[in-house]
C-alpha atoms as one frame of an Amber mdcrd trajectory, in Angstrom:
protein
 -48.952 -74.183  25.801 -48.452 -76.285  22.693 -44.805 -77.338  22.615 -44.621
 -75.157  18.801 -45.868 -72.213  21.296 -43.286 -72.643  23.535 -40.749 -72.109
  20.808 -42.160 -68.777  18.918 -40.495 -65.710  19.971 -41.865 -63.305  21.007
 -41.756 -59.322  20.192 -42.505 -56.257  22.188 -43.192 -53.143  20.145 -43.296
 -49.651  21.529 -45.100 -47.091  19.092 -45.525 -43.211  20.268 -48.088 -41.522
  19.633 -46.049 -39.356  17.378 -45.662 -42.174  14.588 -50.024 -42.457  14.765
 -50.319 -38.923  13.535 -49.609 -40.182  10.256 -52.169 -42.838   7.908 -48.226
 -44.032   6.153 -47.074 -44.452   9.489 -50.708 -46.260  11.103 -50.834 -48.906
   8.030 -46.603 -49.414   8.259 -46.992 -50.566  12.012 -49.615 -52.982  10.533
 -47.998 -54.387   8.059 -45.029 -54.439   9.868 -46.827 -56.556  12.260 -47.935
 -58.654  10.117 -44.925 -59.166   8.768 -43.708 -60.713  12.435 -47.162 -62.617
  13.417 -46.495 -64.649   9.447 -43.055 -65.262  10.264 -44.241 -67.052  13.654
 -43.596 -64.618  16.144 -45.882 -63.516  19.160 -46.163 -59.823  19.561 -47.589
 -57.599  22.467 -47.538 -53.909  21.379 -47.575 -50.881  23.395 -48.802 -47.657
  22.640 -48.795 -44.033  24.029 -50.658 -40.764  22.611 -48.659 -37.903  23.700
 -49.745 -35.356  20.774 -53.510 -37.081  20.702 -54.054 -36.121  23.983 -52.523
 -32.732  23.361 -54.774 -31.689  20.577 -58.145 -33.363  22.825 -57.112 -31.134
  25.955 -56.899 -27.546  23.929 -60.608 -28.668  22.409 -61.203 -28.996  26.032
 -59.610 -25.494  26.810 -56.981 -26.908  28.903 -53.780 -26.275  28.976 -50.949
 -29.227  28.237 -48.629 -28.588  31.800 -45.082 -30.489  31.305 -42.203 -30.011
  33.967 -38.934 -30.492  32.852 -40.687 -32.527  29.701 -42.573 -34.286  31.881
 -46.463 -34.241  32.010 -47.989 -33.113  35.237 -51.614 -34.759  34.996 -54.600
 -33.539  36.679 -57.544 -35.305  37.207 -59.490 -33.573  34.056 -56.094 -34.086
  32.171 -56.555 -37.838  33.099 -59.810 -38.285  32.018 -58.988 -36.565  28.315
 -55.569 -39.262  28.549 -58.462 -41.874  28.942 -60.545 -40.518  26.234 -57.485
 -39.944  23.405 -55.625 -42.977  24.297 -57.823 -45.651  25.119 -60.291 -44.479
  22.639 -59.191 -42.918  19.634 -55.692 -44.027  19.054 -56.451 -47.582  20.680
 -59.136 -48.518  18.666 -57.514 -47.003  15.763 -54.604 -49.168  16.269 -56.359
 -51.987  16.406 -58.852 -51.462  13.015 -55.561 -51.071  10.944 -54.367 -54.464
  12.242 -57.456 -56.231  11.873 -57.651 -54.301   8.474 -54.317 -56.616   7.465
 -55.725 -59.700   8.966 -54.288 -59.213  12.211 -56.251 -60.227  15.342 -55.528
 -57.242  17.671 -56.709 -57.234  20.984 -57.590 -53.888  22.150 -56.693 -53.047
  25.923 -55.209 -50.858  28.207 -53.069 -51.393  31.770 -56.101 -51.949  33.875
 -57.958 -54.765  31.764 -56.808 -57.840  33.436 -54.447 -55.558  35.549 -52.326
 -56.033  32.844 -50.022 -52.942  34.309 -50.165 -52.259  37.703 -49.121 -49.007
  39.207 -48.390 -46.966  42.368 -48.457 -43.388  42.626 -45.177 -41.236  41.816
 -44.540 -39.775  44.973 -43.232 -35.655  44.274 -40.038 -35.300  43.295 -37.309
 -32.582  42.801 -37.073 -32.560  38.697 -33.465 -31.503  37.322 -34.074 -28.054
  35.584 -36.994 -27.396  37.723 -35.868 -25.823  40.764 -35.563 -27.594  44.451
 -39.126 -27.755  45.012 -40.646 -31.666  44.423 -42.702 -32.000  41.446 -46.069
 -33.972  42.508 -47.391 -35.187  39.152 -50.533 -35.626  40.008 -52.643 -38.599
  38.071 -49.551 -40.060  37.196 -47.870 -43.514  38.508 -45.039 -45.951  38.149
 -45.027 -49.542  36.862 -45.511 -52.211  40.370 -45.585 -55.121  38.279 -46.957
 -57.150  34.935 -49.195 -59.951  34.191 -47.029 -61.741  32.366 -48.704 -64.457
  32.615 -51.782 -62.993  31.309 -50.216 -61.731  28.331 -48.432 -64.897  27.242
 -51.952 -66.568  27.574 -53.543 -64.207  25.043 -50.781 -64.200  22.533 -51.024
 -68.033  22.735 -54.506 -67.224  21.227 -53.170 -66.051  18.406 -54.390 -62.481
  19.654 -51.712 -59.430  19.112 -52.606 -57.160  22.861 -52.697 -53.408  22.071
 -52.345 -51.849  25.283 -52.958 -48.375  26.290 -50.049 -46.815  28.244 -52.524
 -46.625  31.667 -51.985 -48.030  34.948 -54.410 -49.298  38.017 -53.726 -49.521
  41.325 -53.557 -52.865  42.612 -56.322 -52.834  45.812 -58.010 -49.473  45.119
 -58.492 -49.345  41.101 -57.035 -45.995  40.982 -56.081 -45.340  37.476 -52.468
 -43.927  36.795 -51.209 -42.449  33.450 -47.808 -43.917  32.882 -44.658 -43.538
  31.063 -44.751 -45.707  27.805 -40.939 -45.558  27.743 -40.832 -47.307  30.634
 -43.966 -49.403  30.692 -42.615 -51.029  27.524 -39.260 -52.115  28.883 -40.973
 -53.743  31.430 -43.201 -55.919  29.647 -40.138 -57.069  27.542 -38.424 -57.568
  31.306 -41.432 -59.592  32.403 -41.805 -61.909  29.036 -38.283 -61.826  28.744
 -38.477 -61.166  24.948 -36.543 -62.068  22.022 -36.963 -58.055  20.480 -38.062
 -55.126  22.101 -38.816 -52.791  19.062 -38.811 -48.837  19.604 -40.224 -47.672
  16.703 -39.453 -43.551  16.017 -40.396 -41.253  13.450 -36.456 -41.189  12.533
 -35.955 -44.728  12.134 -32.335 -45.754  12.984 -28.971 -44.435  14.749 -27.132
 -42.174  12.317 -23.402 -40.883  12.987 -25.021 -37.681  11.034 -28.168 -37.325
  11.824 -30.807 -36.780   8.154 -28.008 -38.587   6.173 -29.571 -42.263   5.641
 -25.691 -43.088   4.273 -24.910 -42.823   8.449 -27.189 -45.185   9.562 -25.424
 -47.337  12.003 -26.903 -51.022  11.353 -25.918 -52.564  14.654 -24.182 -51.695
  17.880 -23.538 -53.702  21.475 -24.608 -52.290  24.824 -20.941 -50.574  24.836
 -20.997 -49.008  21.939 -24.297 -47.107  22.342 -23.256 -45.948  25.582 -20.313
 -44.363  24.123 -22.906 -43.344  21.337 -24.653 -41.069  24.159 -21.557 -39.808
  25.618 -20.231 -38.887  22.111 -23.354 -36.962  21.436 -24.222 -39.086  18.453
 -27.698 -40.389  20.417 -28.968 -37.127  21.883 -32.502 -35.432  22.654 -35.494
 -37.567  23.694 -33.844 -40.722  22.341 -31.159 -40.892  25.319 -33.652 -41.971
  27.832 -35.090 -44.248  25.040 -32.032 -46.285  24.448 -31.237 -46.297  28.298
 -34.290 -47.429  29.696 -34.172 -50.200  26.895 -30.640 -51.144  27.464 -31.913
 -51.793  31.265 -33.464 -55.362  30.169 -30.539 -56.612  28.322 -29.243 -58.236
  31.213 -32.204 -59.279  31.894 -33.013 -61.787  29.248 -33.924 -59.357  26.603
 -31.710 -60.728  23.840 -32.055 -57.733  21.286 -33.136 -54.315  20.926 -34.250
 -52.454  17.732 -35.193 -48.868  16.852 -36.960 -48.660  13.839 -39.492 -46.586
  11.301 -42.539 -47.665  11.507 -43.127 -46.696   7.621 -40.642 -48.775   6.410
 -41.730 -51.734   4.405 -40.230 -54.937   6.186 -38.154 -53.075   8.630 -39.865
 -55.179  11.872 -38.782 -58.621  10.284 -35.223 -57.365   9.168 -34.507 -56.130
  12.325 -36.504 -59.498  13.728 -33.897 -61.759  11.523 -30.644 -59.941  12.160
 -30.470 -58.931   7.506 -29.335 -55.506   9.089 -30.675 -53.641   6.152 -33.094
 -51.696   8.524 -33.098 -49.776  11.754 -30.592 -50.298  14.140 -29.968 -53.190
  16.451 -28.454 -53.149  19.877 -27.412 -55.783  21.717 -25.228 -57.834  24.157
């Protein structure tokens, strides 16, 4: 590491597959990484596929099976997860970065065993009943190669990793929460930003008026954000998960729209014009 590596920071970005439906939304995340990677910063970015994979199993006549919003994964589920993930929104990903000049690296958890992952064991889901819940296909994060990661971003190359897992001694692949895979890459290269990008954009006291956006709160305040009711629906577990790695040498946390010109960098830079920052 060159000693002007050693002082970049460095940016995790979480995009769902939600915010890839869109072409607005695909070129914004490129831009907006661009935006970062010009300004000096390193960025590893994660990506899911949630609706992709959706829309690939009812061509396949199968049936999308969630428990308690959860996805129960089969192993013909996985291997449509492989094939809309890791093919069409990965490589799509990475042709609108390299589109803008940015040198993506396309990848997914097992290359490198860049994720590592056990298998959920069953589990009784709230709002499910008192059965356990085996998810099938599906596994939790072991551990990241940090190391491996740092060594490609010092490369100049921007990883775009598929939200898939491998077992460590077998090779067993594992579909994987991106919500939590993300948080722990920023845990494991101990970022400067972990962005969470969402089709909304920001925390707003009302949510659809953009005169409520709340420009910057501390790990306190969004917690009393959730209990208030102000951060509700599928961002709770969003903002809680992230909150996690604060203490652990995360120093900031953004949520941000993906379609909005320079919003990566603003949050990146503290203007708070953009987004909403949480931190410490």
């Amino acid at each position: 590491m060159t000693d002007n590596q050693s002082h970049q920071p460095i940016a995790v970005v979480k995009v769902g597959g939600d915010v890839l439906q869109g072409e607005v939304e695909r070129s914004g995340i490129a831009a907006n990484v661009k935006d970062l990677v010009d300004a000096g910063w390193r960025v590893v970015l994660l990506h899911g596929g949630g609706p992709q994979v959706n829309e690939l199993q009812e061509k396949h006549g199968l049936v999308p099976n969630k428990v308690a919003g959860r996805r129960i994964t089969s192993e013909a589920d996985l291997l449509v997860v492989k094939q809309a993930i890791c093919g069409e929104v990965n490589v799509s990903l990475a042709q609108e970065l390299q589109q803008v000049g940015v040198n993506a690296f396309a990848c997914n958890g097992a290359s490198g065993k860049l994720v590592t992952a056990t298998k959920r064991p069953p589990r009784v889901m709230s709002g499910a009943g008192d059965k356990p819940i085996d998810f099938g296909e599906v596994g939790d994060v072991a551990s990241v190669n940090a190391a491996l990661l740092t060594q490609l971003t010092e490369l100049g190359l921007v990883p775009v990793i598929a939200t898939l897992g491998v077992e460590e001694d077998s090779g067993r692949i594992f579909n994987i929460n991106a919500d939590t895979t993300v948080v722990q890459i920023a845990r494991a290269l101990k970022a400067d930003l972990l962005l969470l990008t969402t089709a909304v954009g920001a925390i707003y006291g009302e949510l659809g008026d953009e005169d409520t956006r709340i420009a910057h709160v501390n790990e306190q305040e969004a917690r009393e954000l959730i209990n208030e009711g102000v951060i509700q629906g599928g961002m709770i577990p969003k903002v809680e998960e992230a909150l996690s790695v604060l203490v652990d040498g995360v120093k900031n946390i953004a949520i941000v729209g993906p379609q909005i010109k320079g919003a990566f960098l603003d949050v990146a830079v503290g203007k708070g014009d953009k987004g909403t920052r949480i931190s410490l």
